[in-house]
N, C-alpha and C positions, 0 to 999 in steps of 0.2 A: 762641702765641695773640696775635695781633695786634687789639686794640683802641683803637681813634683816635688810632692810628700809638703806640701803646704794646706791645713785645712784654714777654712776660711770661718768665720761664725756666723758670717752674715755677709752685706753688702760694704763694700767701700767706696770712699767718696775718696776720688781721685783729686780734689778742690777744693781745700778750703783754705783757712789763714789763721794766726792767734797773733796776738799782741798784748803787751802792756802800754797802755794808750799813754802816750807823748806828745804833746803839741808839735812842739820842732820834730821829732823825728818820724813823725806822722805828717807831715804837714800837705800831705795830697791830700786828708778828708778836710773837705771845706764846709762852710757854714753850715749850708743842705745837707750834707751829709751827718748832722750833729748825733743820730742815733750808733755811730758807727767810734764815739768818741765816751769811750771805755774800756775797759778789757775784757779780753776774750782768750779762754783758756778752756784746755780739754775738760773739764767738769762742765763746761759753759757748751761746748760742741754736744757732751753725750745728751744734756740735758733737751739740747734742737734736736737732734739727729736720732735720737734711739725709737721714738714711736714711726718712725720711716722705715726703720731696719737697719740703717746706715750705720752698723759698729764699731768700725774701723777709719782710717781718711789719710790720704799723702798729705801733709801740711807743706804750704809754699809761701817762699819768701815775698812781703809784703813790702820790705823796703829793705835795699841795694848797701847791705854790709857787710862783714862777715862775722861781727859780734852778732848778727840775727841770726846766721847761720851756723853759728858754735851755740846760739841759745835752742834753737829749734831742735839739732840733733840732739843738747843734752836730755831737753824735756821728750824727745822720743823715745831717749833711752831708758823714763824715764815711766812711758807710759807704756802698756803695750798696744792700746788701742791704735798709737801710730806709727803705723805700718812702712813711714820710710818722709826724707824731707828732700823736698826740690828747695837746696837754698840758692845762694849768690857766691860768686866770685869774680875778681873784675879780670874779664877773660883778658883785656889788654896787654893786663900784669907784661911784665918782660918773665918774671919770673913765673908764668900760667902752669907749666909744665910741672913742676915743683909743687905748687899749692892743690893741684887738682891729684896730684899721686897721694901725696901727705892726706886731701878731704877723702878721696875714695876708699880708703883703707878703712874710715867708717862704714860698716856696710848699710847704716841704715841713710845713708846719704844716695840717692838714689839718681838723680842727678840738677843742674843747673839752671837757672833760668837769667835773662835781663831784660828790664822795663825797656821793650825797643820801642814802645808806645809811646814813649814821653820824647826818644831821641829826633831832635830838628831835624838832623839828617837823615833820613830815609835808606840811604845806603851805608850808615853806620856795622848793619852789619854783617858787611861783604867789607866791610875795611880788611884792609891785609895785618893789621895787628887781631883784626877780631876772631877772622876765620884762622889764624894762629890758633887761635884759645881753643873753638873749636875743635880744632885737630888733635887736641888734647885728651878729647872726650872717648872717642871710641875704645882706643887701648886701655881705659881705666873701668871701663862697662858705665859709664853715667850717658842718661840722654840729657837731651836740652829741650827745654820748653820753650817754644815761639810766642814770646806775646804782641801783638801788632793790631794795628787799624787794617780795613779792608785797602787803602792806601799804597799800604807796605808788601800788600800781597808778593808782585812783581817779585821784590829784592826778595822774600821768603823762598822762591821757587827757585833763583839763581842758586841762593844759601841751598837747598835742597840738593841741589843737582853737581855740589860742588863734592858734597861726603852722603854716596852711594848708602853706603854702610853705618853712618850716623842715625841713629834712633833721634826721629824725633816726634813732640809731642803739638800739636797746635794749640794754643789757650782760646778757650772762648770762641768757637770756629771763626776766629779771625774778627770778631765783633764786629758783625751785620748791622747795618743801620736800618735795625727794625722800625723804629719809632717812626722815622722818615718812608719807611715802605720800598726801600732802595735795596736790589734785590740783584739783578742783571748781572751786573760787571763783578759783584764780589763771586757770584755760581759761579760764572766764566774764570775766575785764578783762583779759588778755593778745589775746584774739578781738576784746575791743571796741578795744583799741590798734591793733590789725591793722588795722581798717577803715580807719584813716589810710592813703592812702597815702603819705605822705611819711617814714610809718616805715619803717625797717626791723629785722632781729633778730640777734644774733649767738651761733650755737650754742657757747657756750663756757662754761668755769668752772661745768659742771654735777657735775661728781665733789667738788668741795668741798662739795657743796649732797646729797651720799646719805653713806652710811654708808663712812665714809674706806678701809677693811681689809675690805669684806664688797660691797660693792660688787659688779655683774654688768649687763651690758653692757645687758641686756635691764628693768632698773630703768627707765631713760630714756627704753625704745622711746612709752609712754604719752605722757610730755613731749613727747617730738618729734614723734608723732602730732599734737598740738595744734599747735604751731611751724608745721609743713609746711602743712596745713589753713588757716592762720590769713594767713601770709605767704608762701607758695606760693614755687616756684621764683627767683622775681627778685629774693627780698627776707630771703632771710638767706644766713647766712655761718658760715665755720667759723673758732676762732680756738681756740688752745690754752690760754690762760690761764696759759701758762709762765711765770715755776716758781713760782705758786700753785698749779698744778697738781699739783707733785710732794708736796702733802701727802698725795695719795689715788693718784694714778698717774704714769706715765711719762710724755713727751712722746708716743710712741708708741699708747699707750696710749686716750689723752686722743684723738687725733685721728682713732684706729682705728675707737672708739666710733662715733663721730659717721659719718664715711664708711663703715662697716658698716651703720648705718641707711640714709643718703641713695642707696647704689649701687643699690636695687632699681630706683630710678626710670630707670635707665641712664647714661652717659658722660656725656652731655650736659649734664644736671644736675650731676651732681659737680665738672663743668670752672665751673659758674657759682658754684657754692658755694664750691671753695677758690681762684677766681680771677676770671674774669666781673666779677662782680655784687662783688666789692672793686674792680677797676679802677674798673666806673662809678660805684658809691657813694663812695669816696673820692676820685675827680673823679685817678685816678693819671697 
């Protein structure tokens, strides 16, 4: 696949994560999650991901520093299979403006993300220091990835509607309360984010989000009915969410799901899902 003289070898996974396993600096994997309490490194990705086809992957920041995000871009630079890092920076900064010119000049830093999932406040970020940082982003070409509860929708649409022009990326279509069968109200402001089009969605990290062991492929088909409908062909993505993933399933598994839905639509689509539509969203 040859796009704006970028060929591709394969599929990319828009989603995943590495780490060297830290108690403290890990300290969201909790007990149940003990499989996820080790390291995981790009020999460890090819070894999941290569019988999928997945040969490439955005690697995204897994915890809120910017020593993770000076480690990610190094080990990008480092590997070629990764194709670009959504790390952190704390958009607060007084000094946002400065740090975000100084990261972007890496080009494989592709753009930003923050845990808005774990923030008490809900409107954390529509703060006037946040969308500061924010405004940051467009002139330096980095998008920002949304990661939120169905919850948080509301404040995401606001945040939407405030930077026209701002790329952004949705994590985990807004993490649907599959497990619970709760369905309604996320369609209803997951549709109205859709109507941005400077959003877009990425199909990932939904088996953490249904019943971990009981789980069936056809749980999601409803979710992704909404997703497809909402963001159409050009505007999501398949990522694996690797190895958060392996709390509920395989790498395999995980990606199966997702291209078991999407191949009815034919070839075509699928090629923009696990590749396309990453190349041109991530500006690869």
């Amino acid at each position: 696949m040859n796009i704006s003289g970028y060929i591709s070898p394969g599929k990319i996974d828009v989603h995943q994560h590495f780490w060297r396993y830290d108690p403290v600096q890990y300290d969201w994997i909790s007990d149940k999650m003990g499989v996820l309490r080790s390291d995981f490194l790009p020999r460890d990705f090819k070894k999941a991901s290569h019988e999928s086809g997945y040969l490439e992957s955005i690697a995204i920041q897994a915890r809120q520093s910017i020593e993770e995000t000076d480690w990610l871009l190094e080990m990008a630079g480092k590997n070629l299979s990764i194709r670009g890092v959504v790390g952190w920076l704390d958009l607060c900064a007084s000094n946002i403006e400065e740090q975000v010119n100084e990261y972007a000049s890496n080009p494989l830093l592709k753009g930003l993300r923050h845990v808005l999932q774990d923030e008490p406040d809900d409107s954390f970020m529509i703060r006037p220091e946040f969308l500061n940082g924010i405004s940051c982003l467009e002139p330096s070409g980095l998008l920002y990835e949304i990661l939120i509860f169905p919850r948080q929708l509301t404040k995401a649409i606001q945040l939407a509607s405030l930077f026209p022009s701002q790329r952004f990326v949705l994590d985990h279509c807004a993490k649907p309360r599959i497990g619970h069968g709760e369905i309604q109200e996320w369609a209803e402001m997951v549709t109205q984010l859709a109507s941005f089009p400077n959003v877009s969605c990425k199909v990932s990290g939904l088996v953490t989000e249904a019943d971990w062991n009981l789980w069936q492929p056809d749980d999601f088909y409803p979710y992704l009915d909404v997703i497809w409908n909402a963001f159409g062909e050009d505007r999501i993505m398949i990522g694996s969410d690797w190895p958060v993933c392996l709390l509920a399933a395989s790498y395999s598994q995980v990606v199966g799901m997702a291209e078991g839905y999407f191949e009815k639509f034919g070839p075509e689509v699928l090629r923009k899902l696990t590749a396309a539509n990453a190349i041109r969203i991530y500006q690869l």
